[in-house]
PDB file of N, CA, C and O in Angstrom:
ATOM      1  N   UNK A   1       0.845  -1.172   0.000  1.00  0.00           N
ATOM      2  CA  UNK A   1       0.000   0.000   0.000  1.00  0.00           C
ATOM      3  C   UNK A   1       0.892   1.238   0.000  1.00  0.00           C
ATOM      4  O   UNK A   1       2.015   1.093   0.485  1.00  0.00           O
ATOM      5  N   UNK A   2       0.570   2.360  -0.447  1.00  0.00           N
ATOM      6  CA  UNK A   2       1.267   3.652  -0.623  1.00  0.00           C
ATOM      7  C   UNK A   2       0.605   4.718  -0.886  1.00  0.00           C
ATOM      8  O   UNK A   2      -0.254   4.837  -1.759  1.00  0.00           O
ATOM      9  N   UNK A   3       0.954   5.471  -0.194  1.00  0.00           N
ATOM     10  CA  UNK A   3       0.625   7.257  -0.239  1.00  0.00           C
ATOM     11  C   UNK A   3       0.356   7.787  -1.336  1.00  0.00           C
ATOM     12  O   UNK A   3       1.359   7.731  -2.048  1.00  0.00           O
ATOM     13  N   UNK A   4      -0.549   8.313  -1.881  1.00  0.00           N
ATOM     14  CA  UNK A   4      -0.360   9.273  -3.026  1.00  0.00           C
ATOM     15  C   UNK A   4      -0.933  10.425  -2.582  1.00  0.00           C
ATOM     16  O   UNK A   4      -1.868  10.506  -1.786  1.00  0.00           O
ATOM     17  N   UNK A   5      -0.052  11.764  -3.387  1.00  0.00           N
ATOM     18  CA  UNK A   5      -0.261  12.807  -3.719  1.00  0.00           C
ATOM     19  C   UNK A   5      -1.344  13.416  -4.813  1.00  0.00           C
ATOM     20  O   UNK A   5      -1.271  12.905  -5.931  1.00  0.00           O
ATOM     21  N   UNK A   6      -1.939  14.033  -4.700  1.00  0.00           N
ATOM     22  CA  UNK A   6      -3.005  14.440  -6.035  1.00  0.00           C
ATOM     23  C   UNK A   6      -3.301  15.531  -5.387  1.00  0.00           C
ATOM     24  O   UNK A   6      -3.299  15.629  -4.160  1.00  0.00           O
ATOM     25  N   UNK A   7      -3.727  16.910  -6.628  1.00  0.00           N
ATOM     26  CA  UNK A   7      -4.367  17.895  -6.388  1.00  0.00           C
ATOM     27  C   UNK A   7      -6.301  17.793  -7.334  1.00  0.00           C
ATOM     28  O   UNK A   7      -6.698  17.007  -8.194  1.00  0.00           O
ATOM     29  N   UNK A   8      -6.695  18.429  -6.956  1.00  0.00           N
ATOM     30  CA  UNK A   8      -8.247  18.498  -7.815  1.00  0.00           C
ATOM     31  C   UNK A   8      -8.639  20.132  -7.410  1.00  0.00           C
ATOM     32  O   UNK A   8      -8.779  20.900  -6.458  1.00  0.00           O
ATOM     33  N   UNK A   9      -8.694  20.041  -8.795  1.00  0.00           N
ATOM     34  CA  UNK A   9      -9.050  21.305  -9.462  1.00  0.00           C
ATOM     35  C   UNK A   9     -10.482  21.612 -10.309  1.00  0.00           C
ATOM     36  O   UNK A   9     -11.008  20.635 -10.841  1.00  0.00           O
ATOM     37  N   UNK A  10     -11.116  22.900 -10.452  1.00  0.00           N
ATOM     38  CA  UNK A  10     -12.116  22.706 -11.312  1.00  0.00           C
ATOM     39  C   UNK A  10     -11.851  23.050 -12.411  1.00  0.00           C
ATOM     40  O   UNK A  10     -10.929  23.862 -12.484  1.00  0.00           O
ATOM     41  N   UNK A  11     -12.513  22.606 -13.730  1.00  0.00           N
ATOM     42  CA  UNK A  11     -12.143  22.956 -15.259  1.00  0.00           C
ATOM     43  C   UNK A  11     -13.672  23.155 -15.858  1.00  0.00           C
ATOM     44  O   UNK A  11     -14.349  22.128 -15.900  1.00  0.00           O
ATOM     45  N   UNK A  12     -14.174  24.166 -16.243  1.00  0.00           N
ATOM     46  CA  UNK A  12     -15.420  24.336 -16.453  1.00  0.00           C
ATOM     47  C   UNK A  12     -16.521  23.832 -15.379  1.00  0.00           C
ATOM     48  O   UNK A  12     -16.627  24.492 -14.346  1.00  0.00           O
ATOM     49  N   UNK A  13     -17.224  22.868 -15.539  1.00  0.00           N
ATOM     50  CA  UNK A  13     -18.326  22.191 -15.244  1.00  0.00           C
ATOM     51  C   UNK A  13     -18.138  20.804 -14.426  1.00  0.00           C
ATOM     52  O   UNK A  13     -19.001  20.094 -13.909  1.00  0.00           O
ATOM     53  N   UNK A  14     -16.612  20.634 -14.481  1.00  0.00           N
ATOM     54  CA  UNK A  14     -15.938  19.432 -13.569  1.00  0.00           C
ATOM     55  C   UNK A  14     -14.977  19.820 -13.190  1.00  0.00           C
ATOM     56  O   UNK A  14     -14.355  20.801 -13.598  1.00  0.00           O
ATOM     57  N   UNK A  15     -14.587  18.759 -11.946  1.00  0.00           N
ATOM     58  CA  UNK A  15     -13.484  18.660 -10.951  1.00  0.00           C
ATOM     59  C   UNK A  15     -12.072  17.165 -11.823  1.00  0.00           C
ATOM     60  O   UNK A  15     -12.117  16.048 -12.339  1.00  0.00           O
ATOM     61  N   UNK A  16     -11.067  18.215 -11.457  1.00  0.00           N
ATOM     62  CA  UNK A  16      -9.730  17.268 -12.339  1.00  0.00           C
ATOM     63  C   UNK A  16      -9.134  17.196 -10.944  1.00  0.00           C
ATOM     64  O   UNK A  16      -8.827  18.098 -10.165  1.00  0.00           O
ATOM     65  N   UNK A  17      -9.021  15.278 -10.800  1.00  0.00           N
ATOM     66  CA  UNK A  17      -8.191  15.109  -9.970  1.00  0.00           C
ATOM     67  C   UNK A  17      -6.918  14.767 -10.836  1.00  0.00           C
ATOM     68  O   UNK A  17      -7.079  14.200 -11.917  1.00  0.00           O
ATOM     69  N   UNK A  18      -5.638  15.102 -10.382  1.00  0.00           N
ATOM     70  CA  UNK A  18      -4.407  14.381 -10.851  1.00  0.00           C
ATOM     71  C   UNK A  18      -3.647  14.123  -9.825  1.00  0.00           C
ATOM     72  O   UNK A  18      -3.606  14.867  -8.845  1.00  0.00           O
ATOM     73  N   UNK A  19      -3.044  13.172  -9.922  1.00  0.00           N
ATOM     74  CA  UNK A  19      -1.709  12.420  -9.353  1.00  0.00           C
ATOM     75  C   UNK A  19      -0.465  13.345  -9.488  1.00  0.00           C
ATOM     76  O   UNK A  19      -0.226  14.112 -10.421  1.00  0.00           O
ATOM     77  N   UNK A  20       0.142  13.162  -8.580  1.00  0.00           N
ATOM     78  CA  UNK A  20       1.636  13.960  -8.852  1.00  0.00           C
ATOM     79  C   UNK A  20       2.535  12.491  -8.475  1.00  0.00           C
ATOM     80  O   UNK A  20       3.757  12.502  -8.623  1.00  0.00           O
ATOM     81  N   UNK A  21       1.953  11.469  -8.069  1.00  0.00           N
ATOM     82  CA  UNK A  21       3.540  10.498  -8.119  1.00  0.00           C
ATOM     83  C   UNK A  21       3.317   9.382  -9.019  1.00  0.00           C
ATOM     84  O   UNK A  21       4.080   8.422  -8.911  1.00  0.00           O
ATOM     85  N   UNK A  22       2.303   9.349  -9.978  1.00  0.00           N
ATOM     86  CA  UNK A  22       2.316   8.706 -11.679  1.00  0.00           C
ATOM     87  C   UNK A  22       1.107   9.976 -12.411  1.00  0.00           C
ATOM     88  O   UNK A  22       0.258  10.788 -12.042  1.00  0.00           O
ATOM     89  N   UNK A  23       1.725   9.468 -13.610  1.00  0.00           N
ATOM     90  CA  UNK A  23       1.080  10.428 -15.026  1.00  0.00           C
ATOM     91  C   UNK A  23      -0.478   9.887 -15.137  1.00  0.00           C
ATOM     92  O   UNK A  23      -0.892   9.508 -16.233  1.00  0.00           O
ATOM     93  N   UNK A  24      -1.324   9.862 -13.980  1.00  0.00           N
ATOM     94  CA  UNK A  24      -2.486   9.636 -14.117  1.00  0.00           C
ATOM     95  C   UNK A  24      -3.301  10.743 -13.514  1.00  0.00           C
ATOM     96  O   UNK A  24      -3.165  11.302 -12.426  1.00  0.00           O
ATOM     97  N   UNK A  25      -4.374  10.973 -14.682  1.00  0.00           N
ATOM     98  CA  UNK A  25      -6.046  11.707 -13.642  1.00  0.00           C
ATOM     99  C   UNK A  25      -7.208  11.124 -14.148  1.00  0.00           C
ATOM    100  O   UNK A  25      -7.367  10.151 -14.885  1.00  0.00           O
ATOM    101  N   UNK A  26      -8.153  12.054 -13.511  1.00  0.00           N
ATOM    102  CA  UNK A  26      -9.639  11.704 -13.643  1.00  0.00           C
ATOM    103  C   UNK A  26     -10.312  13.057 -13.445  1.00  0.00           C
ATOM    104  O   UNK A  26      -9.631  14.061 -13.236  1.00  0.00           O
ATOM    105  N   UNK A  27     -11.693  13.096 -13.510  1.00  0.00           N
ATOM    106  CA  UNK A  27     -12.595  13.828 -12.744  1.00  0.00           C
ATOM    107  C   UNK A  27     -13.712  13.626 -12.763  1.00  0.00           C
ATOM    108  O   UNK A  27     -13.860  12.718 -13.582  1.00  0.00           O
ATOM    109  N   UNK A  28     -14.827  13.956 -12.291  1.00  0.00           N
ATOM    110  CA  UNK A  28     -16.403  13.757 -11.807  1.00  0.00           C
ATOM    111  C   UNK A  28     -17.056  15.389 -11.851  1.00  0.00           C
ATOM    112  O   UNK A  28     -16.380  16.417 -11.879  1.00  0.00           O
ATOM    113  N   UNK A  29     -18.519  15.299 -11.847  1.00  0.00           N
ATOM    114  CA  UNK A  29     -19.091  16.515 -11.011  1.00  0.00           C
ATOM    115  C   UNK A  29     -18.877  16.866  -9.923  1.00  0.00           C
ATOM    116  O   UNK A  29     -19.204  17.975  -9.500  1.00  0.00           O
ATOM    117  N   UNK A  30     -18.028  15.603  -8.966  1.00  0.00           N
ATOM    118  CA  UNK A  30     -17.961  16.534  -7.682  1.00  0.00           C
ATOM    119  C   UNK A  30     -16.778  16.324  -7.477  1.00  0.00           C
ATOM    120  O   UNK A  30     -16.040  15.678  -8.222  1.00  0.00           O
ATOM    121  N   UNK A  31     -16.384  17.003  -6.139  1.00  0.00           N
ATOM    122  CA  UNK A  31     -14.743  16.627  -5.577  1.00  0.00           C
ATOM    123  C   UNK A  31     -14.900  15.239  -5.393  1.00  0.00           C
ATOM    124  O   UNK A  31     -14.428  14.560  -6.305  1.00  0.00           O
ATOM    125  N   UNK A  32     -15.552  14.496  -4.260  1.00  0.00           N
ATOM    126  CA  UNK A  32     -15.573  13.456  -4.106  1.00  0.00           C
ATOM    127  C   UNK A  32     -15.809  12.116  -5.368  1.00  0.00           C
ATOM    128  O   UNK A  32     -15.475  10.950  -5.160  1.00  0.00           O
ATOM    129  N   UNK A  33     -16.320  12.515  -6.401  1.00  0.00           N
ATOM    130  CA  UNK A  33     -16.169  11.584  -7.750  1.00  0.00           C
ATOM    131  C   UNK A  33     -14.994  11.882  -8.117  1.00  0.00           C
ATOM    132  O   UNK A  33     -14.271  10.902  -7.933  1.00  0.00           O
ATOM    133  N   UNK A  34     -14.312  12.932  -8.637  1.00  0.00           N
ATOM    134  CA  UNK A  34     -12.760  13.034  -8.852  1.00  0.00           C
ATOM    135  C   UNK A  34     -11.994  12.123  -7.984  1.00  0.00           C
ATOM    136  O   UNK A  34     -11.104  11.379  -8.395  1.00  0.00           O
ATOM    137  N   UNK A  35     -12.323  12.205  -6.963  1.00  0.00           N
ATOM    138  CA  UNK A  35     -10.970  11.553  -6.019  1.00  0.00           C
ATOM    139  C   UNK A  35     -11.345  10.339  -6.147  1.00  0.00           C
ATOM    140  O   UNK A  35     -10.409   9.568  -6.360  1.00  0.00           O
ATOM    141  N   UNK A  36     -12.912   9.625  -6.072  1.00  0.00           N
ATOM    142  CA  UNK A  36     -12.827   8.281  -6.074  1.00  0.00           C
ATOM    143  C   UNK A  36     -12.166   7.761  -7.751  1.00  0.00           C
ATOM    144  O   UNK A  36     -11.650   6.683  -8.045  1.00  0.00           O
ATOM    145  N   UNK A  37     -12.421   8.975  -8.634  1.00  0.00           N
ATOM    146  CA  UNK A  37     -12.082   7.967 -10.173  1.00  0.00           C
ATOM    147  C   UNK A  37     -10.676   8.250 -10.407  1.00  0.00           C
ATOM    148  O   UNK A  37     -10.073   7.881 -11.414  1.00  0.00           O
ATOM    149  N   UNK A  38     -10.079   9.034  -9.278  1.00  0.00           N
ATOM    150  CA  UNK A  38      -8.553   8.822  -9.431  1.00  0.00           C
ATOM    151  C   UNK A  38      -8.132   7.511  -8.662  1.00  0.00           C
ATOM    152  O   UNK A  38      -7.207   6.815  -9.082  1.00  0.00           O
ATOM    153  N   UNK A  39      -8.812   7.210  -7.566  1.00  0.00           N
ATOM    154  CA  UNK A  39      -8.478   6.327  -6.992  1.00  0.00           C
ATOM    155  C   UNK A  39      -8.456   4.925  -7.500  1.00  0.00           C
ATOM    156  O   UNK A  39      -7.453   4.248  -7.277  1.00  0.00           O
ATOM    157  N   UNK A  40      -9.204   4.551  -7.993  1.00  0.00           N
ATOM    158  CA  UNK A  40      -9.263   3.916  -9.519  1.00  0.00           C
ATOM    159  C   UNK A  40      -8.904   3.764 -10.253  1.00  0.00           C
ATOM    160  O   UNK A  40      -8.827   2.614 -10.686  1.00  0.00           O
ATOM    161  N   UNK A  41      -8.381   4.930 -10.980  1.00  0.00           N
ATOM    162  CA  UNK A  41      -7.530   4.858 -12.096  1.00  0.00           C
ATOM    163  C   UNK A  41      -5.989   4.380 -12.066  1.00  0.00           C
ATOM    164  O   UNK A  41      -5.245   3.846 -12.887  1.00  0.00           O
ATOM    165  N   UNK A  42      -5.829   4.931 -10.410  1.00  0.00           N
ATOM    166  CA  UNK A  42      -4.393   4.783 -10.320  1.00  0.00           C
ATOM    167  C   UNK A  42      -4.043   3.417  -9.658  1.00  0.00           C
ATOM    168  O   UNK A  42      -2.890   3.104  -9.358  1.00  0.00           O
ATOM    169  N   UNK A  43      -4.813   2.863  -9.516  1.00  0.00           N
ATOM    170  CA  UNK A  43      -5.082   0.824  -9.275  1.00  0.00           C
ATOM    171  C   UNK A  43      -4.939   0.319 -10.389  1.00  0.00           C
ATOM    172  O   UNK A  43      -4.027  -0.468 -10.643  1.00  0.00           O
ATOM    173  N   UNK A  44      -5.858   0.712 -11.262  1.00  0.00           N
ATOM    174  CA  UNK A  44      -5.859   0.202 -12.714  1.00  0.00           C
ATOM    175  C   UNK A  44      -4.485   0.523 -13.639  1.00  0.00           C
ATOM    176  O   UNK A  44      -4.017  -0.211 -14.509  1.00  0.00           O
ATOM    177  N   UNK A  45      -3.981   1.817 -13.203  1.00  0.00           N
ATOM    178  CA  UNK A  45      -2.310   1.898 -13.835  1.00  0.00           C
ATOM    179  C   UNK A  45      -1.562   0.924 -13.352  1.00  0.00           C
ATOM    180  O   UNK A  45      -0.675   0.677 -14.170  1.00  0.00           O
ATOM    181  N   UNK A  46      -1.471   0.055 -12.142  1.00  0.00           N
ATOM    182  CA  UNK A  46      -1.140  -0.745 -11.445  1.00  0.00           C
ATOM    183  C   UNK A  46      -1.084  -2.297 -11.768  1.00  0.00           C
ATOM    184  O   UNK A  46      -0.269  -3.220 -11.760  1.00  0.00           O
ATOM    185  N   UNK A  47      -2.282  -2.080 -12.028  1.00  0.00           N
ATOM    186  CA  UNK A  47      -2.863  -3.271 -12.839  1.00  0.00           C
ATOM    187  C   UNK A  47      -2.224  -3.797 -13.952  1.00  0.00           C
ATOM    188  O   UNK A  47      -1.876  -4.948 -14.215  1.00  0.00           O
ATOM    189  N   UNK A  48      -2.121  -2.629 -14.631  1.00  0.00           N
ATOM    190  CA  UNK A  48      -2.374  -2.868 -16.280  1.00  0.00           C
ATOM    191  C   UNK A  48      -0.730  -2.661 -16.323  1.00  0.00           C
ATOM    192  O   UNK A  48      -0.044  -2.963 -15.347  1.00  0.00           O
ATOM    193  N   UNK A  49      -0.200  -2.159 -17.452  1.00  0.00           N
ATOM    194  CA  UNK A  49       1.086  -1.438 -17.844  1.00  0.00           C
ATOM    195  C   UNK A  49       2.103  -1.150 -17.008  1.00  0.00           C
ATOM    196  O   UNK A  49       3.235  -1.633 -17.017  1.00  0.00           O
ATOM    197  N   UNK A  50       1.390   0.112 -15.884  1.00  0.00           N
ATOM    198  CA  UNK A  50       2.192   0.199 -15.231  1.00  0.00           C
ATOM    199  C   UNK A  50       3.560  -0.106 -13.978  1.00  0.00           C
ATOM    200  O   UNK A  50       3.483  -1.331 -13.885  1.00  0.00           O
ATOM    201  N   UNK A  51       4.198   0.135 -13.443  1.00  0.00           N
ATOM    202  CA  UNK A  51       5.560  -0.627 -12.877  1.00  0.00           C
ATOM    203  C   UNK A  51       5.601   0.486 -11.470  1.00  0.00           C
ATOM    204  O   UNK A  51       5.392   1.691 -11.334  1.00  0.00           O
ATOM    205  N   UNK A  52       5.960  -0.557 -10.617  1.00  0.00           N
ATOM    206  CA  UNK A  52       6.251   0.285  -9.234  1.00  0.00           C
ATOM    207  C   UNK A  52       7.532   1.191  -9.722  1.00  0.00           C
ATOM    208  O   UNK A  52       7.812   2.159  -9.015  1.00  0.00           O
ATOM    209  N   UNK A  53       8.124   0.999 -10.593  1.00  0.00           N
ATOM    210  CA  UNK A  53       9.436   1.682 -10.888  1.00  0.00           C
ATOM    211  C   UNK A  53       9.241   3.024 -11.535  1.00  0.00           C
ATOM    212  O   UNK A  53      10.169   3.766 -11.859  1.00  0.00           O
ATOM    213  N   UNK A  54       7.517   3.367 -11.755  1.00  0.00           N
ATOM    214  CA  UNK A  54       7.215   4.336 -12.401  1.00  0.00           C
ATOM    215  C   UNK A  54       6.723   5.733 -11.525  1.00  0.00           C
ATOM    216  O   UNK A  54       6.468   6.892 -11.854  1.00  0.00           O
ATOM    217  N   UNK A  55       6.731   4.980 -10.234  1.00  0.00           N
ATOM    218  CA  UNK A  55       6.050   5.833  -8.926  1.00  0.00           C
ATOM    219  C   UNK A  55       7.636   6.706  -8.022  1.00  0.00           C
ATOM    220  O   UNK A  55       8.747   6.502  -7.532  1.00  0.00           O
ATOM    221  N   UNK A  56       6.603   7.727  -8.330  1.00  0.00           N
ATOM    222  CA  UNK A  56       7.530   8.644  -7.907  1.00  0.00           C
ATOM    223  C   UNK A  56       7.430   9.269  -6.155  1.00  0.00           C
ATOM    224  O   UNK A  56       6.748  10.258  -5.885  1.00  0.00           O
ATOM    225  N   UNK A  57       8.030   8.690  -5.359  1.00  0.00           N
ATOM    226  CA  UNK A  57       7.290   9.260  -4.291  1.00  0.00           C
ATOM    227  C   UNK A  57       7.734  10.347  -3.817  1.00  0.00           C
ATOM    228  O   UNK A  57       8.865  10.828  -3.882  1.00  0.00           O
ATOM    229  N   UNK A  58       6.251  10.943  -3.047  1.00  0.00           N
ATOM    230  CA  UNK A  58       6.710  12.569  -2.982  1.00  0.00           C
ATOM    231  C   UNK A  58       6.678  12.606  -1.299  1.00  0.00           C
ATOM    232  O   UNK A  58       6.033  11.667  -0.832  1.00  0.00           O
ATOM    233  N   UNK A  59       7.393  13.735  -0.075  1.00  0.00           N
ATOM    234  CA  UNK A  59       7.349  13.542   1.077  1.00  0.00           C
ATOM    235  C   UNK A  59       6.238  14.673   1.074  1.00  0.00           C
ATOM    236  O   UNK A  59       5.048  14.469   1.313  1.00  0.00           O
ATOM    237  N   UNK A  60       6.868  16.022   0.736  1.00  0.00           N
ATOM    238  CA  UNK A  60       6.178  16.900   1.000  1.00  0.00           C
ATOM    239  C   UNK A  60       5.765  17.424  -0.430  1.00  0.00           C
ATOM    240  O   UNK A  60       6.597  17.258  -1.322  1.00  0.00           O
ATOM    241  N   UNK A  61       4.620  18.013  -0.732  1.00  0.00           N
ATOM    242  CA  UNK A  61       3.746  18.785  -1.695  1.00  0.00           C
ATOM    243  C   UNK A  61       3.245  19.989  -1.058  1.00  0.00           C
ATOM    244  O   UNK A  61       2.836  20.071   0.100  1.00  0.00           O
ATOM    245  N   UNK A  62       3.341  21.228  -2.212  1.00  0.00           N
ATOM    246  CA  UNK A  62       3.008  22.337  -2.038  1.00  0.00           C
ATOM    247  C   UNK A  62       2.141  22.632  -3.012  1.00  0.00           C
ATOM    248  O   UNK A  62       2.172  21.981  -4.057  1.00  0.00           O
ATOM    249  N   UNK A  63       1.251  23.636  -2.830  1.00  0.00           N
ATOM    250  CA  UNK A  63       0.456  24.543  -4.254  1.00  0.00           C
ATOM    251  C   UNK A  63       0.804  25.757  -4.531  1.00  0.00           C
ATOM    252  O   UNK A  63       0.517  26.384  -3.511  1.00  0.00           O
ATOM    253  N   UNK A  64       1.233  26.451  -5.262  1.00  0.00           N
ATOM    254  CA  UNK A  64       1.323  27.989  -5.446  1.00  0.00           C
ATOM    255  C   UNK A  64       0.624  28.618  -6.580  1.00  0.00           C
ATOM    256  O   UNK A  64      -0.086  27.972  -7.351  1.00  0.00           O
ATOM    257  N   UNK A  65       0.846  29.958  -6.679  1.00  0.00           N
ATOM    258  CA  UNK A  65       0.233  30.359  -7.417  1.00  0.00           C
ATOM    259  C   UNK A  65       1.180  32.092  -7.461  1.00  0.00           C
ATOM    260  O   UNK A  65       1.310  32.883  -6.526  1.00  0.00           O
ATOM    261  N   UNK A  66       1.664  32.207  -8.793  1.00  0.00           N
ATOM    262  CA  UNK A  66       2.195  33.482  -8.841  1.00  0.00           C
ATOM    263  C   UNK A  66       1.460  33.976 -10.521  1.00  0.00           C
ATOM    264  O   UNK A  66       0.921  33.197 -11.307  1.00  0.00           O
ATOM    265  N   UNK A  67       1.648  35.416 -10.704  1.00  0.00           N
ATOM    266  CA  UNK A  67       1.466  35.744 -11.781  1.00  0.00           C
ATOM    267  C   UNK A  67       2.776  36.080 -12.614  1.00  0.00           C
ATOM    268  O   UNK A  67       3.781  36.670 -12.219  1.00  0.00           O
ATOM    269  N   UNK A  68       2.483  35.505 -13.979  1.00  0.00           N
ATOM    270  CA  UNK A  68       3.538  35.817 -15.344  1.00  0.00           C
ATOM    271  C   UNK A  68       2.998  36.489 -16.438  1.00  0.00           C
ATOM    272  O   UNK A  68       1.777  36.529 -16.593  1.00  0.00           O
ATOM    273  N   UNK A  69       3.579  36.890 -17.020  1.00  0.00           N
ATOM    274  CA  UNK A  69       3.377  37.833 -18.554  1.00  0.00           C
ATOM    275  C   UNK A  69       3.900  36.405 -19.319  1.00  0.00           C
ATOM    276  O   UNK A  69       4.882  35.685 -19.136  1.00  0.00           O
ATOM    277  N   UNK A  70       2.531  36.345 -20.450  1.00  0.00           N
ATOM    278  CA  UNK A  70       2.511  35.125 -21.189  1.00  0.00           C
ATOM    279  C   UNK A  70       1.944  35.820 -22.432  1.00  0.00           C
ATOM    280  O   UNK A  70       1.716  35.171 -23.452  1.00  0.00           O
TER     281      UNK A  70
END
């Protein structure tokens, strides 16, 4: 069993969960559907293809937010 990191965010009309310690997301109408279909998804990366050698583990995670000229 192992820890994961994920943030969830909204994008229009849904919630994006993603992973930060494999290249997986999901999302739902709500927070709580995001997190369960990440939770899911990232079993099923497990499952399928993916390799414990692909998991990146993280101790600490932060969020920020600054402004740039783009």
């Amino acid at each position: 069993m192992k820890s994961i990191k994920y943030i969830i965010y909204k994008e229009g009309n849904y919630y994006v969960s993603q992973c930060l310690n494999v290249d997986v997301s999901s999302f739902g109408e709500t927070i709580e559907e995001a997190k369960e279909g990440l939770m899911e998804a990232v079993s099923l990366y497990f499952e399928g293809e993916g390799s414990e050698d692909d998991f990146l583990p993280i101790d600490e995670a932060m969020l920020g937010e600054n402004m740039i000229n783009i």
